[in-house]
Backbone as CSV, one residue per row, in Angstrom:
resi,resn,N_x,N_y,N_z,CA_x,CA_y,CA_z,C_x,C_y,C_z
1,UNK,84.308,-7.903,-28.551,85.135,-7.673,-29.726,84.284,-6.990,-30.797
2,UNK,84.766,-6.001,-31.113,83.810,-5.171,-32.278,84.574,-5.493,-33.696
3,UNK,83.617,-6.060,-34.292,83.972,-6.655,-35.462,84.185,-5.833,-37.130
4,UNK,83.642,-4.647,-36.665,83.864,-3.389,-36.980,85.002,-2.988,-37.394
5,UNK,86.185,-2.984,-36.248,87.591,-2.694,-36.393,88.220,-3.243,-37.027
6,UNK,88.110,-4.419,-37.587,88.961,-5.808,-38.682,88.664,-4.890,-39.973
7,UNK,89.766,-4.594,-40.482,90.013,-3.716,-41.809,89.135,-4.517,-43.055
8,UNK,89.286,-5.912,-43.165,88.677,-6.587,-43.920,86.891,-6.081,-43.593
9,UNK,86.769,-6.685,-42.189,85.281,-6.917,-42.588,85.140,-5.741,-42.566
10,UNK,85.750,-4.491,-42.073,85.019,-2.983,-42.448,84.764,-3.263,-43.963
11,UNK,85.816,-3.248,-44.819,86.102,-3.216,-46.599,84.778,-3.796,-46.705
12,UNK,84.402,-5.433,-46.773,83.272,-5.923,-46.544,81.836,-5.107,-46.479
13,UNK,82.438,-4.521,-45.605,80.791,-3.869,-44.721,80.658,-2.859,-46.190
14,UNK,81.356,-1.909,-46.102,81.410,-0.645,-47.040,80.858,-1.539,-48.714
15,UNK,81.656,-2.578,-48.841,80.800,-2.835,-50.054,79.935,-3.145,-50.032
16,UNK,79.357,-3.948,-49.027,78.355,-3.955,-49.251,76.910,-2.669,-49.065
17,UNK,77.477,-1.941,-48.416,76.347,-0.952,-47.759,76.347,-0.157,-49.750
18,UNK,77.590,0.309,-50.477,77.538,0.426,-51.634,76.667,-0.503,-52.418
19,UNK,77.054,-1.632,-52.753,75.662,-2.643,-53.102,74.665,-2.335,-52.621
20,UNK,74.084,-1.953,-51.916,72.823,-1.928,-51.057,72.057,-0.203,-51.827
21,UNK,73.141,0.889,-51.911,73.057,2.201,-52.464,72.484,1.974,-53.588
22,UNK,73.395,0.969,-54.460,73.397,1.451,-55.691,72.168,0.234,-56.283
23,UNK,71.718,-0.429,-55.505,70.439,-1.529,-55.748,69.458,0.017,-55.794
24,UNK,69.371,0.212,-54.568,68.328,1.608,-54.172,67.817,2.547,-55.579
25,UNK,69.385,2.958,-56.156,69.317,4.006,-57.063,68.935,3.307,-58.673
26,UNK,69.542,2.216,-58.701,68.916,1.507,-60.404,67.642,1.095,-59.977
27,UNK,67.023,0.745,-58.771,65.573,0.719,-58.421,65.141,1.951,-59.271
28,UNK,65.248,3.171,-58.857,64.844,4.447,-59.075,64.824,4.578,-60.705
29,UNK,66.233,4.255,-61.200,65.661,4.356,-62.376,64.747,3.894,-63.272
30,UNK,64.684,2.713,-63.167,63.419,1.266,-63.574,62.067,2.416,-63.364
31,UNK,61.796,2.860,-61.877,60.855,3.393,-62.042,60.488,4.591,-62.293
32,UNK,61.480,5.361,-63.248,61.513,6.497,-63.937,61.470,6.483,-64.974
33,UNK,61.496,5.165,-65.299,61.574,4.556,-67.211,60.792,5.544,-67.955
34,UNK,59.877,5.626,-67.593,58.800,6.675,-68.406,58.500,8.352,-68.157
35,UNK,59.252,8.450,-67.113,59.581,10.172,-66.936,59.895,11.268,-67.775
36,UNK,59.422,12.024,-68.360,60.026,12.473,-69.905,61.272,13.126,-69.370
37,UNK,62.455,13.456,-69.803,63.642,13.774,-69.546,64.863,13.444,-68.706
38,UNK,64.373,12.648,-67.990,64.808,11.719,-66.847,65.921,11.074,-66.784
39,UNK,67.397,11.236,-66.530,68.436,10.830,-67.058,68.866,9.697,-65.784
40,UNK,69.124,8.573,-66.410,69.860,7.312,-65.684,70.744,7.673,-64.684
41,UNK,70.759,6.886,-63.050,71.991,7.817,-62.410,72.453,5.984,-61.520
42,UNK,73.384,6.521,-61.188,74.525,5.403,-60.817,75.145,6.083,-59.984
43,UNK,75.696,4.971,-58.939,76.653,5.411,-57.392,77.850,5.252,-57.540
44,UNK,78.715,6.112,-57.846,80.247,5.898,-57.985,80.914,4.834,-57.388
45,UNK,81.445,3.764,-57.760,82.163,3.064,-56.967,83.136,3.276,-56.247
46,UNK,83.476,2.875,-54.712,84.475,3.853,-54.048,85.814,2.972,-54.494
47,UNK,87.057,4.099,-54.400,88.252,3.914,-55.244,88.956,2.848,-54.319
48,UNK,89.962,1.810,-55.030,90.756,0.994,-54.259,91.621,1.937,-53.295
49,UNK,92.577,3.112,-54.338,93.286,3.993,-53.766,92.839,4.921,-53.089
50,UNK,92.018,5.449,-53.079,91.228,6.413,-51.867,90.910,5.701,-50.526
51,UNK,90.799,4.053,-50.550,90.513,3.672,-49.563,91.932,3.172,-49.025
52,UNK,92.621,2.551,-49.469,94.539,2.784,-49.298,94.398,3.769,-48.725
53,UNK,95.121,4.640,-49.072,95.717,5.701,-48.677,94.546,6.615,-47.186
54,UNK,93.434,6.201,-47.152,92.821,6.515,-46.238,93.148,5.508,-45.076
55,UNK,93.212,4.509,-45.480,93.455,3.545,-43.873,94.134,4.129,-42.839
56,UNK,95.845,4.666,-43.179,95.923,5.335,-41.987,95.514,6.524,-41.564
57,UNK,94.800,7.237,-41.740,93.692,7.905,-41.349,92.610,7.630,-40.375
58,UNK,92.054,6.336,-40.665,91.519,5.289,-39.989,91.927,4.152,-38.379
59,UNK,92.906,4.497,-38.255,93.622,3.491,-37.232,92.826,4.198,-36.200
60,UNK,92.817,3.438,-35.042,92.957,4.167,-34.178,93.272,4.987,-32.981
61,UNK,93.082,6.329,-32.589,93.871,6.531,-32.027,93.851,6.990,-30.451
62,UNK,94.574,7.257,-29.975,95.289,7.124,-28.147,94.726,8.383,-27.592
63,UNK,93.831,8.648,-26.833,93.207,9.894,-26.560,94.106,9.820,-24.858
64,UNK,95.001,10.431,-24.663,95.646,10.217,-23.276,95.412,11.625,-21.980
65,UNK,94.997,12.665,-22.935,94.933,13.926,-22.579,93.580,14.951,-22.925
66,UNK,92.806,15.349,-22.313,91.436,15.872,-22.942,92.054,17.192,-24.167
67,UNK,93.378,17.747,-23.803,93.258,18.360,-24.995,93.847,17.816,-26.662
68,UNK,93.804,16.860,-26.275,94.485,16.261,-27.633,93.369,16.018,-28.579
69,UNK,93.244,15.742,-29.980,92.706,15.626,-31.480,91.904,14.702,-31.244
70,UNK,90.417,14.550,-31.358,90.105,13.229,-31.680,89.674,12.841,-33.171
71,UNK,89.892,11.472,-33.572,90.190,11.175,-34.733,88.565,11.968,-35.678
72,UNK,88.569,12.098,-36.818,87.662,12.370,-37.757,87.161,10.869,-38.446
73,UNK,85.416,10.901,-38.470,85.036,9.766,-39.065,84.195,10.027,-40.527
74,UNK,84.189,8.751,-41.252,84.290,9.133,-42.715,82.784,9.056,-42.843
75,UNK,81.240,9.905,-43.369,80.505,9.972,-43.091,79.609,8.448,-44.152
76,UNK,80.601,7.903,-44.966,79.745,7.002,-45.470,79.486,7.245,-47.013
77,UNK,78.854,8.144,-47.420,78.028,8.330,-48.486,78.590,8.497,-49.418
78,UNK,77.852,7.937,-50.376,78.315,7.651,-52.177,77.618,8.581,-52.758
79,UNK,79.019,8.737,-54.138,78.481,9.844,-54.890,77.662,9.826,-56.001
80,UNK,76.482,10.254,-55.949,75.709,9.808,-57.450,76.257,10.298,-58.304
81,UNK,76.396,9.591,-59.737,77.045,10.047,-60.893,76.088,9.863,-62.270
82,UNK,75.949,11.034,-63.236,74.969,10.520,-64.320,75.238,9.363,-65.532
83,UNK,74.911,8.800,-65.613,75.053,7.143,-66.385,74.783,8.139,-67.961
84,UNK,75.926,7.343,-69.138,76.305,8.144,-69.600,75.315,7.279,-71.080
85,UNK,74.617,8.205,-72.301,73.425,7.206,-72.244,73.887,7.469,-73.765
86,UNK,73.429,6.586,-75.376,73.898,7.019,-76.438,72.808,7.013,-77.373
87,UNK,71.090,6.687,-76.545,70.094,7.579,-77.038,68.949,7.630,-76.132
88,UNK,67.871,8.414,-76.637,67.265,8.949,-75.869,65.582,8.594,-76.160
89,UNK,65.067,8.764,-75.556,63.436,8.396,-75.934,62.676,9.574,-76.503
90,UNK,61.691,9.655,-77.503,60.950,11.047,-77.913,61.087,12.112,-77.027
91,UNK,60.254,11.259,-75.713,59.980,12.182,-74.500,61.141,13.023,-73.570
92,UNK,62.510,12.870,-74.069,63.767,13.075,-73.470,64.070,12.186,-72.746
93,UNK,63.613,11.028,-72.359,63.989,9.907,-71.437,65.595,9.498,-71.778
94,UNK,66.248,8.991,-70.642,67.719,8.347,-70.863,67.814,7.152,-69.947
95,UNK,66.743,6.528,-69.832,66.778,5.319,-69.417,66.543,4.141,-69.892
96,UNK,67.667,3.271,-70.346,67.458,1.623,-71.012,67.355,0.819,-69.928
97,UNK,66.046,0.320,-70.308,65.184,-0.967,-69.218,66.637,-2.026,-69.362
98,UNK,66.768,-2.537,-70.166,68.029,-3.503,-70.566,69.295,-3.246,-69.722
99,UNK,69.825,-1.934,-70.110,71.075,-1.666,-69.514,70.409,-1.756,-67.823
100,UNK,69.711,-1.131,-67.512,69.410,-1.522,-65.951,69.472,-2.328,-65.921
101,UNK,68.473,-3.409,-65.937,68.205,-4.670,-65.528,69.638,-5.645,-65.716
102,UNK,70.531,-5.220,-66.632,71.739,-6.042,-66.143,72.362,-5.783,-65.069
103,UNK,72.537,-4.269,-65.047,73.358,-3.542,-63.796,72.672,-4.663,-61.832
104,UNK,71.153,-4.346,-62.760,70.964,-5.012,-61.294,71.252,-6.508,-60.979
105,UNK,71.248,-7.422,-62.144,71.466,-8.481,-61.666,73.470,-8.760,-61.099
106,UNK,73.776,-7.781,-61.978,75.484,-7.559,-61.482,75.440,-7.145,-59.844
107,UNK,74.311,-6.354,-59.792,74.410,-5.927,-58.363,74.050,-6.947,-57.201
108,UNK,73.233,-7.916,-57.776,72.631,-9.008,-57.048,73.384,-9.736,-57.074
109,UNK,74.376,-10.497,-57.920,75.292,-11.294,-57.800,76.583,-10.721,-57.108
110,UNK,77.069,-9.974,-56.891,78.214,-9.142,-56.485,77.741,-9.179,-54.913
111,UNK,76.223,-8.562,-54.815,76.018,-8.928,-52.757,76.145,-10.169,-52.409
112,UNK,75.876,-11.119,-53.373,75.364,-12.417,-52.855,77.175,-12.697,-52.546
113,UNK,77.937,-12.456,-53.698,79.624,-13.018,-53.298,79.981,-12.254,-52.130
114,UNK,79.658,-11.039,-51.689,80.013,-10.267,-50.934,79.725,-10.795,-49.122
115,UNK,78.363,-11.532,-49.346,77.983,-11.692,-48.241,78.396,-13.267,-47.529
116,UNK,78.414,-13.993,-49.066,79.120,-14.965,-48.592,80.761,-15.038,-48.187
117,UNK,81.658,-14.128,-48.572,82.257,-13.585,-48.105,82.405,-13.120,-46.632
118,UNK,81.797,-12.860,-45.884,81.505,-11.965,-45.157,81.232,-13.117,-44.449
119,UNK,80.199,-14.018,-44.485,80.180,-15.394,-43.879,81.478,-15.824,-43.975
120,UNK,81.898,-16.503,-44.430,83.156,-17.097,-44.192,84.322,-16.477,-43.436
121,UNK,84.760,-15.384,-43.503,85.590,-14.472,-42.623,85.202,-14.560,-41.496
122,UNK,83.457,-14.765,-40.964,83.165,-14.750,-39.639,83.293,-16.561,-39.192
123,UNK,82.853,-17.380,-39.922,83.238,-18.860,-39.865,84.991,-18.664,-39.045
124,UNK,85.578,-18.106,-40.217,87.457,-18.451,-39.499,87.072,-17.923,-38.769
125,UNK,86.886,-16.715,-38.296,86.762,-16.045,-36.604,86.288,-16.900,-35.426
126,UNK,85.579,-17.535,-35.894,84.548,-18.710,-34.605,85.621,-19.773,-34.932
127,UNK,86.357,-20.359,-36.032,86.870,-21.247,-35.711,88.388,-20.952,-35.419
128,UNK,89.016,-19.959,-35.234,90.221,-19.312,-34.680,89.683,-19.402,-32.756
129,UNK,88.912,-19.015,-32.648,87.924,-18.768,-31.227,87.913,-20.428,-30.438
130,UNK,87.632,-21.131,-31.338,87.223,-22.542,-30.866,85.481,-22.461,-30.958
131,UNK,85.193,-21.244,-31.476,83.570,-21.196,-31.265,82.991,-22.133,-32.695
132,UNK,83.385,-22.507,-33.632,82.917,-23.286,-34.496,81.749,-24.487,-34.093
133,UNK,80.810,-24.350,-34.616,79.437,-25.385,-34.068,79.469,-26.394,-35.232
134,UNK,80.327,-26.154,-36.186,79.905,-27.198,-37.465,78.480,-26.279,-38.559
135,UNK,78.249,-24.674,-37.689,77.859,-24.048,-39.077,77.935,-23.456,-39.873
C-alpha cells in the first residue's frame, strides 16, 4: 500500500516538505544578517485553492493502451518570495534578527503539529488494519 496516494497524507507530506524549505531559507537569512544589501527572502506558502482545484489533475489514471496520455507530475518546488522589510541597516541590509527568529520558531512549531499529525493518521491506519501494537 503506498501511502503516498491518501490525499491527506500527500497534503501532509507537501507541508511538511514546505516546512522543511522554508526552515532552509530563514536559516539563510540569519546567516546573511550582516551581508551589506542583502534582502530577507521567504517560501510562498502553497495556496488552499491551487491545491483544490489541482486534485483532479492528480487522480489517477488508467493507462489501457500505449498510445494514450500519461498523467503529468507536479515537480514540487516552492516559490521564493522577497520578505517585505520597513527598514534597513547603514550597510543596505533588510534583515531583522527578531522578525526571523519568530518566523522560525512558527516554523518549528507548525512541523512539530504537522508531524504529529502525520503520526496519528498513520496510528488510525494500523488501527483500521488491526496492526495497532498499543504505539
Amino acid at each position: 500500500m503506498d501511502l503516498g496516494k491518501i490525499p491527506l497524507l500527500e497534503a501532509i507530506t507537501r507541508r511538511m516538505s514546505w516546512l522543511g524549505e522554508r526552515q532552509s531559507v530563514l536559516a539563510q537569512n540569519v546567516a546573511n544578517a550582516d551581508t551589506p544589501g542583502y534582502t530577507a527572502k521567504d517560501v510562498k506558502p502553497p495556496s488552499f485553492a491551487e491545491m483544490v482545484s489541482g486534485a483532479s489533475a492528480r487522480l489517477p489514471m488508467a493507462v489501457t493502451e500505449p498510445g494514450q496520455i500519461e498523467p503529468v507530475h507536479d515537480d514540487g518546488g516552492f516559490k521564493l518570495v522577497a520578505q517585505k522589510t520597513s527598514e534597513r541597516s547603514p550597510n543596505g541590509n533588510a534583515v531583522s534578527l527578531e522578525d526571523q527568529m519568530m518566523k522560525i520558531s512558527d516554523t518549528t512549531n507548525d512541523y512539530a503539529l504537522t508531524t504529529s499529525l502525520y503520526r496519528q493518521q498513520i496510528n488510525l491506519l494500523k488501527m483500521a488494519l488491526g496492526q495497532n501494537n498499543g504505539s
